[in-house]
C-alpha positions in Angstrom: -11.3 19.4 -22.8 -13.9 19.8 -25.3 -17.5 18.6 -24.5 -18.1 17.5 -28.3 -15.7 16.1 -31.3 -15.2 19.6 -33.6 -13.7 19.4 -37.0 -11.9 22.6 -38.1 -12.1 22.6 -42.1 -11.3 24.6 -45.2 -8.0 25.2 -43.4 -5.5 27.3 -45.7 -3.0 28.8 -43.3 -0.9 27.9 -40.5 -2.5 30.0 -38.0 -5.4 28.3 -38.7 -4.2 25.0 -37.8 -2.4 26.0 -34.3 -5.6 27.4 -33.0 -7.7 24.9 -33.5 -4.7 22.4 -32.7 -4.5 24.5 -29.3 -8.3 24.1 -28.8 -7.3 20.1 -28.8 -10.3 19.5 -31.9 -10.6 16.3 -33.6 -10.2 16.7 -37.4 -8.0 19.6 -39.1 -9.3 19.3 -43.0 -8.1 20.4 -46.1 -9.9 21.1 -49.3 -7.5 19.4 -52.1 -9.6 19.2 -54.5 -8.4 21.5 -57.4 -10.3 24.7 -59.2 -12.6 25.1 -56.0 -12.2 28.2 -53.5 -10.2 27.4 -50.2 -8.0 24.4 -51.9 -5.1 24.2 -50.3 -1.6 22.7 -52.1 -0.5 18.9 -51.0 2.8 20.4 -50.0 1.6 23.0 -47.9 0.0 20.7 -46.1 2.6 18.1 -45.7 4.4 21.3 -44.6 1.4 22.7 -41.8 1.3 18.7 -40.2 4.8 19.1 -39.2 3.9 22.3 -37.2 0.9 20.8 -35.4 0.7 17.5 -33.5 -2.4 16.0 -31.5 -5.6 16.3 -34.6 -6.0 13.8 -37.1 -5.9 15.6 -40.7 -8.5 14.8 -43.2 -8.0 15.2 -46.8 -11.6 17.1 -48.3 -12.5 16.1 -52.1 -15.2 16.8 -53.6 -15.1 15.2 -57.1 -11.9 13.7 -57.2 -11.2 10.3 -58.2 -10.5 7.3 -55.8 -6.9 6.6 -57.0 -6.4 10.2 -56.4 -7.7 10.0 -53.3 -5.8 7.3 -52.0 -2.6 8.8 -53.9 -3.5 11.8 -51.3 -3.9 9.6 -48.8 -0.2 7.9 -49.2 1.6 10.8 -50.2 0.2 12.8 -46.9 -0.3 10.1 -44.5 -3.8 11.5 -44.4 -6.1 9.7 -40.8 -9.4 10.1 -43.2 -11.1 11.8 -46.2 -13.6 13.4 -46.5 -16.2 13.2 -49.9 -18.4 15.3 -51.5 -22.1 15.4 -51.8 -22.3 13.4 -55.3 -19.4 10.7 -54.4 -20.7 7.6 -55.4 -21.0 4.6 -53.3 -18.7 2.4 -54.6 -16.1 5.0 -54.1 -17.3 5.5 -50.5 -16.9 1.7 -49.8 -13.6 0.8 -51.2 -12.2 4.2 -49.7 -13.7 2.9 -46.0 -11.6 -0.3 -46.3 -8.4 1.9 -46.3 -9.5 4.6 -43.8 -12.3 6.5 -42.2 -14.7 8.5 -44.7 -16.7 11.7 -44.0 -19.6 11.9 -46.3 -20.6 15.5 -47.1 -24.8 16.1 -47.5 -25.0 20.2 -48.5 -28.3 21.5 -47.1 -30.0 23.8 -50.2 -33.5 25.4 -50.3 -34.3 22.6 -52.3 -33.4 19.6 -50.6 -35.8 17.5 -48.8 -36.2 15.3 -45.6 -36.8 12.2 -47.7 -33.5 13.4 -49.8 -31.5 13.4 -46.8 -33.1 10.4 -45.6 -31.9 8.5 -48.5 -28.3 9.4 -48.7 -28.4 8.6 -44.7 -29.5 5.2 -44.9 -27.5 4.1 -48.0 -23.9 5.6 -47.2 -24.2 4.6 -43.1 -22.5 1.4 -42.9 -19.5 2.3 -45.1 -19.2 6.4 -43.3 -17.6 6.9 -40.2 -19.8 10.2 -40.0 -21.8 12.5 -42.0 -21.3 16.6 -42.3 -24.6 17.6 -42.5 -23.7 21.5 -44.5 -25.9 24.4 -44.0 -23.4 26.8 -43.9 -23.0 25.9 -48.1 -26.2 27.0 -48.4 -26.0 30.3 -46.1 -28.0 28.7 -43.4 -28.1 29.3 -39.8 -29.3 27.5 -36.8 -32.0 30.2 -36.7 -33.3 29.3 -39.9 -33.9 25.3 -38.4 -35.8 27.0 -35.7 -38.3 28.7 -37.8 -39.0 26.1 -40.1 -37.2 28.0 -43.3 -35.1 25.4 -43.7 -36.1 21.4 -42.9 -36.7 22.2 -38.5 -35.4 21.6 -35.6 -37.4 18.1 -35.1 -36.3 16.8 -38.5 -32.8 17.8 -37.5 -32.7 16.1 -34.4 -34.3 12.8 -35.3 -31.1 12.3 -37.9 -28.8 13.2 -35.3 -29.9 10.8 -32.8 -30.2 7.9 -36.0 -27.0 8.9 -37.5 -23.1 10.3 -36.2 -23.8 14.0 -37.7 -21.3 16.3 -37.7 -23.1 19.8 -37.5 -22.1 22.6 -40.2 -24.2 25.4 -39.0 -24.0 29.1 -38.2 -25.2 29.9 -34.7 -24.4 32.6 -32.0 -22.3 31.5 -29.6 -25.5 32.4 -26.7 -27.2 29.7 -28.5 -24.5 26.9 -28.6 -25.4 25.2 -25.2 -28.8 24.9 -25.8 -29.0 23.7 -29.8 -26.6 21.1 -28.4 -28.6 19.7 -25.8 -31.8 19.9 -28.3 -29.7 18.2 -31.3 -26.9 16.2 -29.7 -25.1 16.0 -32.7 -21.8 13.8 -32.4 -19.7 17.0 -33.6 -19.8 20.1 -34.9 -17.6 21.5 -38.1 -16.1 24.6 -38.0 -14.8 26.4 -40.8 -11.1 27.9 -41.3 -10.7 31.7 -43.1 -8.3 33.7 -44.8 -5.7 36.0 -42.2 -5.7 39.4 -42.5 -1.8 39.4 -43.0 0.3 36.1 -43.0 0.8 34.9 -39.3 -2.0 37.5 -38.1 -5.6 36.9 -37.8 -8.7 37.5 -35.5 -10.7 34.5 -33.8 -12.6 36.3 -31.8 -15.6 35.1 -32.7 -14.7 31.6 -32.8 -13.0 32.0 -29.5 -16.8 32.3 -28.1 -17.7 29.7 -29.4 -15.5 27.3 -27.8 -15.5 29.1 -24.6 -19.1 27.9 -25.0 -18.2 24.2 -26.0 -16.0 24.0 -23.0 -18.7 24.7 -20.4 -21.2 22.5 -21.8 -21.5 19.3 -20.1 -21.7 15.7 -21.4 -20.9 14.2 -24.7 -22.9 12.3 -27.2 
């Protein structure tokens, strides 16, 4: 058993989806929004559900429109969405009255605290949780800690406000301890391409949630 909710996303392939399924995660996602890198085809995905049983699968869009959406949603039998940084609020709110939202904020050089702040506080009641993305924006738990990107304080005060799921690169040494500093309510994890179909390496990733299943306690 897991210590925190994880969301495996950007998953393309099979062997994706039964690792993290093995590793008993919360969310398996799938990027079907069209023209972007990772996307994944609705019928591969109707396809991969049948193989793994026990996550809920979230449909990612980043643009999309809301009857797409919810087309998606019927056509897949989807347990929530998730929606991009620049889906409006209207779509947000009539999308929440069918099924749980993710709202994604991507963490650049140039966003700010008050930024953040704002699209916090006016998606919260209609979002079931938030990805707060630095891996987007090539940043690493390392960079929080020495300020080169918002810091650690900021970072924590909207994970205890807000349910934050954490995007965020970080050695697996330092997993226990950002956790018990943050106490996000997840983490999200991203998927990758296999080195031949039905063969890939997770050894990284495997360290990660040998880490995750020592730590104790749960937000």
């Amino acid at each position: 058993m897991l210590s925190i909710k994880i969301k495996a996303g950007s998953l393309t392939n099979l062997t994706d989806a039964r690792y993290f399924s093995a590793w008993e995660v919360e969310w398996l996602g799938f990027n079907l929004s069209t023209g972007e890198e990772n996307t994944i085809a609705p019928l591969q995905v109707a396809a991969m559900r049948e193989w793994v049983e026990g996550p809920k699968i979230v449909g990612e869009f980043s643009l999309s429109a809301k009857d797409d959406i919810l087309q998606q949603v019927a056509d897949l039998r989807l347990d929530a969405v998730q929606v991009g940084m620049f889906t409006d609020l209207a779509t947000v709110m009539d999308l929440s009255y069918q099924l749980p939202v993710i709202k994604e904020i991507v963490v650049e050089k140039t966003t700010t605290t008050g930024d953040i702040e704002f699209m916090l506080t006016h998606f919260a009641p209609h979002v079931s949780y938030f990805l707060l993305n630095f891996d987007k924006g090539g940043f690493g738990w390392n960079d929080v800690q020495n300020g080169a990107i918002l810091n650690a304080s900021i970072v924590q005060d909207f994970c205890q406000r807000f349910p934050i799921l954490l995007g965020i690169g970080i050695q697996a040494s330092e997993l226990p301890s950002m956790l018990e500093y943050l106490q996000p309510a997840g983490l999200h994890l991203l998927g990758g391409e296999e080195e031949k179909t039905g063969v890939k390496s997770f050894d990284d990733v495997d360290e990660l949630f040998e880490q995750l299943s020592l730590v104790v306690g749960q937000k």
